[in-house]
C-alpha positions as CSV (number, residue, x, y, z in Angstrom):
1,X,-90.0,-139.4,39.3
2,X,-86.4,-140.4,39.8
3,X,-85.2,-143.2,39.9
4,X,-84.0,-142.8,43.8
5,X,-87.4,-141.3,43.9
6,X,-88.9,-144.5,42.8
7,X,-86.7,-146.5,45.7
8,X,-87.7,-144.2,47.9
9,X,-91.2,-145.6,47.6
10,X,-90.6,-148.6,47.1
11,X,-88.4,-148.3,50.7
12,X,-91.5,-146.8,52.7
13,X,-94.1,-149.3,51.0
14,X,-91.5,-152.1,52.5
15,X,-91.8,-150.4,55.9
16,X,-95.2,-150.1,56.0
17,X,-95.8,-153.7,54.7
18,X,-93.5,-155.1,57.6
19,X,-95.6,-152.4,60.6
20,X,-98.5,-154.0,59.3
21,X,-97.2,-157.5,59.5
22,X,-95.8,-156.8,62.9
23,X,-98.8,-155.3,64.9
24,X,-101.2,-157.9,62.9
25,X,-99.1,-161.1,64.2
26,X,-99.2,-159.4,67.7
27,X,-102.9,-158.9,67.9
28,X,-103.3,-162.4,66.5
29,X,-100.8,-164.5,68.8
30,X,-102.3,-162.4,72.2
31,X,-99.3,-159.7,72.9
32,X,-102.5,-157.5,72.6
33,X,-105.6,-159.4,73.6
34,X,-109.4,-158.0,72.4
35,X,-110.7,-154.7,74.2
36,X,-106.6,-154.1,74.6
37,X,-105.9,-150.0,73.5
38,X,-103.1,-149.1,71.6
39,X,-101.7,-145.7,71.0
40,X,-99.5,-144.9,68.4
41,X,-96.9,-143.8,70.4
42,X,-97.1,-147.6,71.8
43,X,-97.2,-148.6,68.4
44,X,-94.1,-146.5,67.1
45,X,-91.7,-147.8,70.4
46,X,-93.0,-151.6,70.2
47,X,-92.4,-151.7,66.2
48,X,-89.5,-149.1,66.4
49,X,-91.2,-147.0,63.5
50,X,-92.5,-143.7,63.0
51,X,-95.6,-142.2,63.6
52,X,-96.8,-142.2,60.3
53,X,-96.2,-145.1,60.0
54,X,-97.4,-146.4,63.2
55,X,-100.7,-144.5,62.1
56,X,-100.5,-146.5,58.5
57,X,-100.4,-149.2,60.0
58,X,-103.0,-149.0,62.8
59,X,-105.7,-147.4,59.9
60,X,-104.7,-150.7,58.2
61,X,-105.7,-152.7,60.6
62,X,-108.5,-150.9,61.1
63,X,-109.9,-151.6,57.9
64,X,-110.0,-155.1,58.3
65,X,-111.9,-154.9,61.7
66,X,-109.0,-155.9,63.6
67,X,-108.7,-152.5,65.3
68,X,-111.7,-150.3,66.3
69,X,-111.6,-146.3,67.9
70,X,-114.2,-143.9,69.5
71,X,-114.0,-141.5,72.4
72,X,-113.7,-143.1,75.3
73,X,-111.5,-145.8,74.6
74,X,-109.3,-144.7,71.8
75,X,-107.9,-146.9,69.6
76,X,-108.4,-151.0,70.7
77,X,-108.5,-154.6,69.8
78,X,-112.2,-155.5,69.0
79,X,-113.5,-158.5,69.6
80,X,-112.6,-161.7,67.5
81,X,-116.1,-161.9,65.8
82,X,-115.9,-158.4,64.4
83,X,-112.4,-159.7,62.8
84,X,-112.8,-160.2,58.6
85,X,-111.9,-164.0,58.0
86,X,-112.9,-163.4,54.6
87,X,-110.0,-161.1,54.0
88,X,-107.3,-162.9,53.3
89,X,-104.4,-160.7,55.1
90,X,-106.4,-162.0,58.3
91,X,-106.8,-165.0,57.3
92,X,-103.3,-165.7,56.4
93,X,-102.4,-164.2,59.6
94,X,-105.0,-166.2,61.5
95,X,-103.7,-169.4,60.2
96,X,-100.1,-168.4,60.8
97,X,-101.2,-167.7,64.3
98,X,-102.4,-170.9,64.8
99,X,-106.3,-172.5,64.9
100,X,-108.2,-175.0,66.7
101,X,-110.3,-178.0,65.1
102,X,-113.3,-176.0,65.8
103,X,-112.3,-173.3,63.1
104,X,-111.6,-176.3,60.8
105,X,-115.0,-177.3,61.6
106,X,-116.8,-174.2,61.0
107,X,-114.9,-174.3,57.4
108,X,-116.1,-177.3,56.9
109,X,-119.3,-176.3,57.0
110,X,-119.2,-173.8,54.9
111,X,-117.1,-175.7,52.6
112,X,-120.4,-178.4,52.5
113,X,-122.9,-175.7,51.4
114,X,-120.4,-174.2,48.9
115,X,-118.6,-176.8,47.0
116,X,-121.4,-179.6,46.4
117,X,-123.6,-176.3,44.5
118,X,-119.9,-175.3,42.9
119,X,-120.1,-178.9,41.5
120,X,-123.3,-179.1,40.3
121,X,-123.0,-176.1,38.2
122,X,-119.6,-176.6,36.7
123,X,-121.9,-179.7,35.6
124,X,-124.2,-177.3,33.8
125,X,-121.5,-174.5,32.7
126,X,-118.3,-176.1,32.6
127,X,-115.8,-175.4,29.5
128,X,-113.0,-177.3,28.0
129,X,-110.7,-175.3,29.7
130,X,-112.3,-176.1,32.9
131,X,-112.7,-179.8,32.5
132,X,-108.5,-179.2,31.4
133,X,-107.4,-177.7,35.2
134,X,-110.1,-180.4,36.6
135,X,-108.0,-183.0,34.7
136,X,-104.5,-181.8,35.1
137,X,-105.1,-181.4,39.2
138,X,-106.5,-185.4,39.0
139,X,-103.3,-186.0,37.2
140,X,-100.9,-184.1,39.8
141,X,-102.9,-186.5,42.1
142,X,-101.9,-189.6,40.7
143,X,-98.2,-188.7,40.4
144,X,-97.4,-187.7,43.9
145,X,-97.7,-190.7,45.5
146,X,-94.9,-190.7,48.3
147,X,-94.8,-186.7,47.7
148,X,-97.0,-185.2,50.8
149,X,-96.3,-181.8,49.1
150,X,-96.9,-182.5,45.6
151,X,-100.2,-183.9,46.6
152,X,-101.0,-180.8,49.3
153,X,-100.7,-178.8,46.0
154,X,-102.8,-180.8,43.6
155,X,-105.8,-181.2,46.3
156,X,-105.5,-177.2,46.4
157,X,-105.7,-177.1,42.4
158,X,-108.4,-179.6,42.4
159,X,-110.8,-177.3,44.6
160,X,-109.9,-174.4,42.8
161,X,-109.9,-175.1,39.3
162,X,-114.0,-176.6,40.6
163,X,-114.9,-173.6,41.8
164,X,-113.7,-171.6,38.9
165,X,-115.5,-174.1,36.7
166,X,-119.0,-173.2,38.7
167,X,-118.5,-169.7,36.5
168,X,-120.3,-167.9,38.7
169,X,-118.2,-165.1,39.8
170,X,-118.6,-165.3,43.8
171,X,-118.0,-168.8,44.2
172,X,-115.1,-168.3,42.4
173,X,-113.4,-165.6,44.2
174,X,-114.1,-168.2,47.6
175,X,-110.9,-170.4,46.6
176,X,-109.5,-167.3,48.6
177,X,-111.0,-168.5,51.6
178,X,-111.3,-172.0,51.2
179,X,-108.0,-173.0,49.5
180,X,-105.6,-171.5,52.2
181,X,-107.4,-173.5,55.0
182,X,-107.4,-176.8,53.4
183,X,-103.7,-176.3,52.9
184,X,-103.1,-175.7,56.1
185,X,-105.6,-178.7,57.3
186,X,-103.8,-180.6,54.8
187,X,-100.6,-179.8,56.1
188,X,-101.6,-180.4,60.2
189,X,-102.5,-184.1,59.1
190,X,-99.9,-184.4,57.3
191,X,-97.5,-183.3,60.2
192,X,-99.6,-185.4,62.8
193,X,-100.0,-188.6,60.9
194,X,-97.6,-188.9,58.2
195,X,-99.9,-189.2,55.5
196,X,-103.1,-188.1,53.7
197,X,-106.2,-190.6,52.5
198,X,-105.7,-191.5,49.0
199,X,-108.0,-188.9,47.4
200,X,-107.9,-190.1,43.2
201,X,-110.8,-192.1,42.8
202,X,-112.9,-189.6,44.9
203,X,-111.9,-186.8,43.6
204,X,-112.2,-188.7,40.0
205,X,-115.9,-189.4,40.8
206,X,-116.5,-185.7,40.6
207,X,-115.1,-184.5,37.7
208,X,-116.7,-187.8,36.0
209,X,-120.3,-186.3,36.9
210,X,-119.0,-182.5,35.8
211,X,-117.7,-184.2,32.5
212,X,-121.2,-185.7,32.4
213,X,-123.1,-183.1,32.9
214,X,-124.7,-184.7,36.0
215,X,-125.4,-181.7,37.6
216,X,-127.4,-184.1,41.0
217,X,-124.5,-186.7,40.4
218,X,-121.9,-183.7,40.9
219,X,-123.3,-182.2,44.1
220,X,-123.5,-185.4,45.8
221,X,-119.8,-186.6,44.3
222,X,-118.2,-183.3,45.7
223,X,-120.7,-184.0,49.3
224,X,-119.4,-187.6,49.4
225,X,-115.8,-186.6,48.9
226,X,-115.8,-183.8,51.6
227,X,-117.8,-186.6,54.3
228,X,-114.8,-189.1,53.7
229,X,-112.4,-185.8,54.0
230,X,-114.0,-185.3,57.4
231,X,-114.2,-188.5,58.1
232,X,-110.6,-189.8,57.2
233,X,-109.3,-186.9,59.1
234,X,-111.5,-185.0,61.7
């Protein structure tokens, strides 16, 4: 291909990315609410594209169980609950759009049942290399003291680099999830009070029973740590 072939491309990918964007920030902030239809000659006039790709776009969304279609109704919003949180276009969007303590909640929970077992088998598996991130994210810690965003960073490394060290695939892949809404918790506290809890010696504690090899003394470090998160900040 050319290379104005190649920009081409390149241009319509752009164009694409943005339609998505666009009707995806829509749905989320209530210009269209759930059971709402759209057509795409809506879509093309509101987004001021084409039809393909207003149709792009709306198969996009589509895939991610923002959108649904059948006969009667044509293409609509379905219903929050049918919405994948676990993808993280939506979740990115959903945080952007703005969430209530309840969703922080329901993260919280599943944060409890994921990150204490995380914990407790980066006790059993965990590497050099692991215990290394573990260590460096403890030592971001202690240097950004009087730097909210510094330490909004290393909290995010922390729970990463522990699930990574569980080595198990799955619970790996859930920093996805987990990461980008304790940033954003993280970020609300920070914007409401000023300040986070100090978090070294708690966070310490855990990578102290990983470096152990305590796999019980792990799960309940990581469980203790995300009670006095809670706690500190509801």
């Amino acid at each position: 291909m050319s290379r104005s072939g190649h920009a081409t491309s390149a241009a319509g990918h752009g164009v694409h990315t943005m339609a998505v964007e666009a009707l995806a920030t829509r749905i989320l902030k209530g210009t269209y609410r759930e059971g709402n239809s759209l057509s795409v000659p809506e879509v093309m006039a509101e987004l001021d594209v084409s039809q393909t790709v207003a149709r792009a776009a709306i198969k996009a969304l589509a895939t991610k169980g923002i959108l649904g279609a059948d006969t009667e109704h044509g293409t609509f919003v379905r219903p929050r609950e049918d919405w994948n949180l676990l993808d993280t276009d939506v979740l990115r969007w959903k945080l952007a759009a703005g969430v209530s303590s309840d969703f922080f909640a329901d993260v919280l929970e599943l944060r409890r049942s994921i990150e204490p077992a995380a914990a407790a088998l980066a006790a059993e598996r965990r590497t050099e290399d692991d215990l290394a991130a573990l260590d460096a994210a403890l030592r971001a810690m202690a240097a950004s003291t009087g730097d909210p965003v510094m330490l909004v960073r290393a909290d995010a490394s922390f729970h990463t680099a522990m699930l990574v060290a569980s080595n198990n695939r799955f619970y790996a892949q859930l920093h996805r999830v987990i990461v980008p809404v304790l940033v954003q918790r993280d970020r609300e506290v920070l914007a409401a009070a000023g300040a986070l809890m100090p978090p070294h010696a708690a966070h310490a504690a855990v990578v102290d029973a990983v470096r152990s090899r305590d796999i019980d003394g792990a799960y309940m470090a990581m469980l203790e740590l995300l009670d006095l998160s809670a706690r500190e900040h509801p």
